[in-house]
C-alpha distance (Angstrom), angle and dihedral (degrees) to the residues before:
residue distance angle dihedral
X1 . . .
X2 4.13 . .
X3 3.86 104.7 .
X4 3.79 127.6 -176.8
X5 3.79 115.3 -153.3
X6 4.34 122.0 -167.8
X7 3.67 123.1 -150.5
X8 3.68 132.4 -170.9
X9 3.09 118.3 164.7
X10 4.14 141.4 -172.7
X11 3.62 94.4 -84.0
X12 3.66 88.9 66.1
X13 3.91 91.9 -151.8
X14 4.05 84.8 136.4
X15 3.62 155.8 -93.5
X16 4.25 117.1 -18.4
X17 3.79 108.6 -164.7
X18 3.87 119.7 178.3
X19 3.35 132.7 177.9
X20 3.85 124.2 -151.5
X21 3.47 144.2 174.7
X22 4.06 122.9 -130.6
X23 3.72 113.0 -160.0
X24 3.65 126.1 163.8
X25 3.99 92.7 -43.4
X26 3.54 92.7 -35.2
X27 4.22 118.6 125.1
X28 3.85 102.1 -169.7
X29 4.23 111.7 172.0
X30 3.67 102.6 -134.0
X31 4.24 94.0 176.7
X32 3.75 144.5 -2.0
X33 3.63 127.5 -170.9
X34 3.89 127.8 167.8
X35 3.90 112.1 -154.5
X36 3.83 114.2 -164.9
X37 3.57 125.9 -127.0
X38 3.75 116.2 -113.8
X39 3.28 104.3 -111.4
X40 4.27 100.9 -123.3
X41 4.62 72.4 62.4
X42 3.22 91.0 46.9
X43 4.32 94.7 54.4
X44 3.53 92.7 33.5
X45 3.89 94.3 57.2
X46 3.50 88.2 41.0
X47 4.17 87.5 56.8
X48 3.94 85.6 56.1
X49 3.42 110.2 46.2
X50 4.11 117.4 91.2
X51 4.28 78.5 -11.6
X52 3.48 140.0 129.6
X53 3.85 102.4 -119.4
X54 3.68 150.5 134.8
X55 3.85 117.9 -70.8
X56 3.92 88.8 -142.2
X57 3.60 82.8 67.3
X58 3.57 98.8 54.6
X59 3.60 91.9 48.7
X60 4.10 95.1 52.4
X61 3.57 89.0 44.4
X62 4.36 84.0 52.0
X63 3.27 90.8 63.7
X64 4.20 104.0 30.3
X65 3.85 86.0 56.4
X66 4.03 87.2 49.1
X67 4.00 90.8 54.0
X68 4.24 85.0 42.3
X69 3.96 87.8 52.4
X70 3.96 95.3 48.4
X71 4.15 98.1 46.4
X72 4.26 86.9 46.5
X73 4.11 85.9 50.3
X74 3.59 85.4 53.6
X75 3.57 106.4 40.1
X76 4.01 88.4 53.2
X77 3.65 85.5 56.7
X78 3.56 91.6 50.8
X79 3.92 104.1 43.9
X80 3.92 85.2 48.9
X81 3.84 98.6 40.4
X82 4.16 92.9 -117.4
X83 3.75 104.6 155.5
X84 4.07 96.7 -126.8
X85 4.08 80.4 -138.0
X86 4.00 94.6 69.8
X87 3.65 90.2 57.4
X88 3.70 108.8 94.7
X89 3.58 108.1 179.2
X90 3.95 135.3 16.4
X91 3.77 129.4 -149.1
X92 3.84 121.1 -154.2
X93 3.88 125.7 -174.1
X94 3.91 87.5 -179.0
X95 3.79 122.8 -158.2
X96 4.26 116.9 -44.4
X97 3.99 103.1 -137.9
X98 3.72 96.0 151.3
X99 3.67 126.9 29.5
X100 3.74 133.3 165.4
X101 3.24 119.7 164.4
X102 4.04 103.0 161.7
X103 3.92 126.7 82.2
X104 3.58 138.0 -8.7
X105 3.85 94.3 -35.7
X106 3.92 97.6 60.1
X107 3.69 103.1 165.8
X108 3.59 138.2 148.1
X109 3.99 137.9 170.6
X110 3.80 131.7 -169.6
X111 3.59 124.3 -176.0
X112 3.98 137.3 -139.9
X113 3.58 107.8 104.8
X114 3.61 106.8 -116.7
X115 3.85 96.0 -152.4
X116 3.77 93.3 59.6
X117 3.98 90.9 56.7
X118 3.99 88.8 48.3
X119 3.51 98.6 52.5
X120 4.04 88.0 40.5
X121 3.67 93.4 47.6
X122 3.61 99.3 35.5
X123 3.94 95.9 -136.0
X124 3.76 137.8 85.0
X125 3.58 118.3 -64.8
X126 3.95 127.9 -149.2
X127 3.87 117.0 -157.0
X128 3.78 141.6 134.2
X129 3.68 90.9 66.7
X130 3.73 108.3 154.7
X131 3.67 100.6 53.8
X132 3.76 107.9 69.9
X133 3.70 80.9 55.9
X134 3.88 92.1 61.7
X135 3.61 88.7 41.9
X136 3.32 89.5 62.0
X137 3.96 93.2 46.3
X138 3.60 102.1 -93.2
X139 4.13 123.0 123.3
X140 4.03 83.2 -117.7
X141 3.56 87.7 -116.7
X142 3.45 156.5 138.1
X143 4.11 88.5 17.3
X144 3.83 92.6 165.3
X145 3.67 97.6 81.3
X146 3.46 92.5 77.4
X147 3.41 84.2 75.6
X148 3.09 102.4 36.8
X149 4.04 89.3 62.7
X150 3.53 87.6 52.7
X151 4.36 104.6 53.5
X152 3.74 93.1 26.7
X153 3.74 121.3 41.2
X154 3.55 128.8 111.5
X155 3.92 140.9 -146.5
X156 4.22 85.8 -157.1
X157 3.65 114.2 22.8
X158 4.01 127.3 58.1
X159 3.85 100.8 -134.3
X160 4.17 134.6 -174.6
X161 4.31 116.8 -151.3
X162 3.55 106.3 -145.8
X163 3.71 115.4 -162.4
X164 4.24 106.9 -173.9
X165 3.67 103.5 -168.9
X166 3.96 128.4 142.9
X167 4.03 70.6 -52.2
X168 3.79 131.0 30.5
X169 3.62 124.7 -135.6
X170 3.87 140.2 168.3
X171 3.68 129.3 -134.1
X172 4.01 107.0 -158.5
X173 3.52 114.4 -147.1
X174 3.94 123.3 179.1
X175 3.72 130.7 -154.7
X176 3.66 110.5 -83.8
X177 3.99 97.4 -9.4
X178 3.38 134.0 141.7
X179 3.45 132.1 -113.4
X180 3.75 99.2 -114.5
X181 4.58 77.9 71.6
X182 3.76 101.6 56.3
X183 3.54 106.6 121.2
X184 3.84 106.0 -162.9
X185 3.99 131.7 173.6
X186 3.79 155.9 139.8
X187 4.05 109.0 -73.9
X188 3.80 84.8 -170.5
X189 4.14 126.1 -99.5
X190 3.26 123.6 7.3
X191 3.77 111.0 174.6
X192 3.92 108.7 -21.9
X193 3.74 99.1 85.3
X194 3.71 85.4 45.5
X195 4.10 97.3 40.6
X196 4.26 90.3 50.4
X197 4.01 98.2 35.4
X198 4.61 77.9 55.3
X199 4.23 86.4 48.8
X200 3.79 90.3 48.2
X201 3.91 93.5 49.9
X202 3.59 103.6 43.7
X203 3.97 98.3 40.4
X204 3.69 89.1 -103.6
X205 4.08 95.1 -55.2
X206 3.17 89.0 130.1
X207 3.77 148.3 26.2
X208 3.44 114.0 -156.0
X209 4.16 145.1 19.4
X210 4.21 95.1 -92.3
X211 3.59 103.9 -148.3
X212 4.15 90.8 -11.7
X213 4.08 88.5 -80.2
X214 3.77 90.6 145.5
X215 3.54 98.5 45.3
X216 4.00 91.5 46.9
X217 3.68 85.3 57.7
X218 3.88 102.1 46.5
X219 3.91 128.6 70.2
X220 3.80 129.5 -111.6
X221 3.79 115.6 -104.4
X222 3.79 103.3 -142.1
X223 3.45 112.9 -172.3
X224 4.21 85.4 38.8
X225 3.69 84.7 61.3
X226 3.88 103.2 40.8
X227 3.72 79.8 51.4
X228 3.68 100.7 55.8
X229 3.99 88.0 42.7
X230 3.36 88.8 73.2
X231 3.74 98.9 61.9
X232 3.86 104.4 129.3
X233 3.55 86.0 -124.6
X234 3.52 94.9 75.6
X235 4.06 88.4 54.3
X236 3.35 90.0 50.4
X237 4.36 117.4 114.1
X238 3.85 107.7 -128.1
X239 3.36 141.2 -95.2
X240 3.84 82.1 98.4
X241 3.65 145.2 132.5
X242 3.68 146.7 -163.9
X243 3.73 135.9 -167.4
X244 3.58 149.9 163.0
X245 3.98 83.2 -56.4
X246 3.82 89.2 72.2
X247 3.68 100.3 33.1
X248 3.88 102.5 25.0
X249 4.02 130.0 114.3
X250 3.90 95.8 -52.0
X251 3.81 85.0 54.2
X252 3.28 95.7 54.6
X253 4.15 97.9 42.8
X254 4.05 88.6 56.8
X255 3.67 89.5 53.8
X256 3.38 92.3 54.8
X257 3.62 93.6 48.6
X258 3.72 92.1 65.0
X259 3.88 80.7 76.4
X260 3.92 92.9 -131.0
X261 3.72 117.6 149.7
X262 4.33 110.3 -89.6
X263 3.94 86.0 -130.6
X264 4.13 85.1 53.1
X265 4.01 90.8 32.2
X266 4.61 80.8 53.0
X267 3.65 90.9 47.2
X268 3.83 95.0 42.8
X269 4.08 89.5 49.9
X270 3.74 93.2 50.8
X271 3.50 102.0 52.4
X272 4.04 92.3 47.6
X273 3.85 82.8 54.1
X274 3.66 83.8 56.7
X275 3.76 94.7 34.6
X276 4.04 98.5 56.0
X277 3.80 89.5 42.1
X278 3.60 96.8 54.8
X279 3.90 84.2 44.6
X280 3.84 92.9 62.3
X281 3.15 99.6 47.8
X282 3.55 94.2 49.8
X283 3.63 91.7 44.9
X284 3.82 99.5 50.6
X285 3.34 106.3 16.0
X286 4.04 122.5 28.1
X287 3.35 95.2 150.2
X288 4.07 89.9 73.3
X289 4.18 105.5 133.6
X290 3.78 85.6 178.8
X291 3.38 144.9 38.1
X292 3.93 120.9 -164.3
X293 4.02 116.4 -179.4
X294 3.19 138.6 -171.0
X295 3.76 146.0 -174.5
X296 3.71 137.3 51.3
X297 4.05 95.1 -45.7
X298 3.44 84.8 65.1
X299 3.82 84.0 78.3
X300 3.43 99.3 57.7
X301 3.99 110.0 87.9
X302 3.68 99.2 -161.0
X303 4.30 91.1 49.5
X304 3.66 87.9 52.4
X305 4.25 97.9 38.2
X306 3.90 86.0 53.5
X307 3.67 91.6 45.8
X308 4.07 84.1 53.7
X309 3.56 91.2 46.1
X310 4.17 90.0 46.7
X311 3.67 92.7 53.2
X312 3.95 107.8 37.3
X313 3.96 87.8 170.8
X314 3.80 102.2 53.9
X315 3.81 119.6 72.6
X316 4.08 105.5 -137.9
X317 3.36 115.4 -141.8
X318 4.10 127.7 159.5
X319 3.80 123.6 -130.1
X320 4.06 92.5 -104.4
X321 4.24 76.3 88.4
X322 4.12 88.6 61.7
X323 4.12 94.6 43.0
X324 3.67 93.3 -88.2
X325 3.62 126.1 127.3
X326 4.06 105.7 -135.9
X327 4.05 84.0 -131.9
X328 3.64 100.1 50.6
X329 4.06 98.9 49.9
X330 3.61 106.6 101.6
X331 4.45 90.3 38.6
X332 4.15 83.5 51.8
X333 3.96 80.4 52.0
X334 3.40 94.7 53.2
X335 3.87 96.9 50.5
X336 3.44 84.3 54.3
X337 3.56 101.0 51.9
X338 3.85 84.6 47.6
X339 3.65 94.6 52.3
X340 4.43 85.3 50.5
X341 3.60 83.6 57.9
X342 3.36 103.0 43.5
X343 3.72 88.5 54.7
X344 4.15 94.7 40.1
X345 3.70 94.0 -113.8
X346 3.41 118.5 136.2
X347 4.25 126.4 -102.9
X348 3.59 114.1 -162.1
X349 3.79 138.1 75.3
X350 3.67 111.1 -140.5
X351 3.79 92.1 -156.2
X352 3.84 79.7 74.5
X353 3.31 115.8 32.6
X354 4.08 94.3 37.1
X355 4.11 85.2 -126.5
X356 3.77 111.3 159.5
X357 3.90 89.5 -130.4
X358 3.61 135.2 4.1
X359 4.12 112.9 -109.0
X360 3.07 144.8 173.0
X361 4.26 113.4 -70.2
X362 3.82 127.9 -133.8
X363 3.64 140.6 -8.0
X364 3.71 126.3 -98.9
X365 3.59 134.3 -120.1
X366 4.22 103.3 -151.9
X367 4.06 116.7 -145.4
C-alpha cells in the first residue's frame, strides 16, 4: 500500500510530506518534500498557539492549513514524479497549537482540517491521532516511536532514536525487545529556544542556527544553564512531554531579561539542548550502543559535535544510514500510523505515552 504521511511540527519551519510504500513488513521511503510556510501562516499560527485569540481564527486557519496540506501532498508527488493516483491513503498529524498532557485537564488540539485534504486529494485521510491516546490516559505523545520500533530495532545492539525537532525526544529501543518495552519521551527543547533566540538576533532574517554558525561563535552562559538544568522537568520519570507551552514566547522574553548577549543567550540554548539530551539517555538508558537522530538539529554541527562530546560511548549516527532522510522521519511516522489505522491495529506504546491500553489512533476522513 502507497501511503502519504504530513508533518508539521512546533518549529513551524513548514510542511514535511513523505511518501512510502508498505509491503508485507517492508517501509521503503519513496519521496520527501518539505514545503515552507508562507510566512503571514507562519505569524498567524504563531498568534494562536498557547494565545488568547479569536475562535473564528482558529477555525479559518482549520481549514487554510487543510488546503496548505493538500497542494504540499501534491507538489511532492510532482517534484518526484509519484502519480497522486497510486497513493491510497494519507496520514496527517496536523499542526499542535494546544497541548496538555499533565493532570486532570489533559487536552490537546491540532489543526489542518482533514476533510479539506480528502476531498482535495481524492483518497482517505488519517488525522486526529493523539487524542484517543489521551482518552485512554496517555499524554498523547511521543507517537513517533511506533515507528521508530519498527525501522530501527535491533536483535544485537541496544539503540536510542533521537528525533530533534522544535523539541527533542528519545525513543529507547533495546536489543531484541518488544515493543510493549519502548520507553519513549520529551528530553526537553530541541530547536525552538535556539530557532526564536536566531529570529530575535537577526531582525527575523532568519529562523534558525544553519549549520550551528552562531552558536560556534557565541559563549556559554554558565550559571544561565545550571539554572535552567534544574527545571523539575528534567527530574521528572517519563511518560512526559513538553511543548511550545514550556519553551514558547514567555520563555524566550525571561531569557532575554537576564541581559546576556543573544549570540551568548544562542550558544547557551544549544548546549542545554545537548545537555538535557545527553542527560536522558544517561539517566534511562546507558546502555545505548547507538544513537540515530533525526530532524532539523541534525543540521546543526555544533548541536550534534557536543552531543558526541556528551556521550563519548555512543556512536551518533542519523537515520539517512537506515534509508531515512533525517527530515522526513516523523511524516514516514505518520504514514505509518495511518496505515495501523487503516488496518485496525493499534499505534501507540503505552510504555511511552502512559496510556492504559494501546488502541487504535485517529479518525478518518473517507474520499
Amino acid at each position: 500500500m502507497r501511503v502519504a504521511g504530513i508533518m508539521s511540527g512546533t518549529s513551524l519551519d513548514g510542511i514535511d510530506v513523505a511518501v512510502v510504500d508498505i509491503r508485507r513488513g517492508r517501509i521503503t521511503t519513496i519521496a520527501h518534500t518539505m514545503t515552507a510556510y508562507p510566512d503571514a501562516i507562519r505569524q498567524r499560527i504563531l498568534a494562536v498557539s498557547n494565545r488568547h485569540c479569536a475562535t473564528s481564527e482558529i477555525s479559518r486557519l482549520n481549514f487554510e492549513l487543510g488546503e496548505l496540506y493538500a497542494k504540499a501532498v501534491k507538489t511532492c508527488c510532482r517534484k518526484h514524479n509519484v502519480p497522486l493516483d497510486s497513493i491510497e491513503l494519507c496520514g496527517c498529524h496536523g499542526q499542535t497549537i494546544y497541548h496538555e498532557g499533565r493532570g486532570l485537564r489533559r487536552n490537546t488540539l491540532q489543526i489542518g482540517e482533514a476533510d479539506v485534504i480528502a476531498e482535495r486529494l481524492g483518497m482517505p485521510v488519517v488525522s486526529g491521532f493523539r487524542t484517543r491516546d489521551m482518552a485512554a490516559g496517555g499524554q498523547g505523545a511521543p507517537l513517533v516511536p511506533f515507528a521508530d520500533y519498527l525501522l530501527f530495532a535491533s536483535e544485537k545492539l541496544n539503540r536510542v532514536a533521537l528525533n530533534i525537532g522544535g523539541i527533542a525526544n528519545i525513543t529507547i529501543l533495546l536489543r531484541g525487545g518488544s515493543e510493549a518495552g519502548v520507553i519513549a519521551f520529551d528530553t526537553g527543547p530541541g530547536n525552538m529556544i535556539v530557532d526564536q533566540l536566531v529570529e530575535r538576533l537577526t531582525a527575523a532574517k532568519y529562523r534558525f542556527d544553519r549549520n550551528g554558525a552562531i552558536a560556534a561563535g557565541g559563549t556559554v552562559n554558565k550559571p544561565l544553564l545550571d539554572g535552567m538544568l534544574k527545571n523539575r522537568y528534567f527530574r521528572a520519570k517519563p511518560p512526559k512531554t513538553a511543548g511550545r507551552e514550556q519553551y514558547g514566547a514567555e520563555f524566550i522574553e525571561n531569557l532575554i531579561a537576564s541581559g546576556v548577549p543573544l549570540i551568548d543567550l544562542i550558544a547557551t540554548a544549544t548546549t542545554f539542548t545537548a545537555a538535557t539530551i545527553a542527560a536522558a539517555i544517561y539517566r534511562f538508558a546507558p546502555q545505548t550502543e547507538d544513537l540515530i537522530a533525526a530532524g532539523g538539529g541534525t543540521h546543526n554541527c555544533t548541536l550534534m559535535n557536543q552531543l558526541t562530546a556528551f556521550l563519548p560511548t555512543c556512536r551518533v549516527t542519523t537515520t539517512a544510514e537506515f534509508g531515512v532522510d533525517p527530515d522526513a522521519k516523523e511524516a514516514v511516522a505518520f504514514a505509518i500510523l495511518a496505515w495501523r489505522t487503516w488496518h485496525r491495529q493499534t499505534g501507540n506504546l503505552p510504555g511511552a505515552t502512559g496510556a492504559a491500553r494501546a488502541v487504535v489512533l485517529g479518525k478518518i476522513s473517507t474520499k
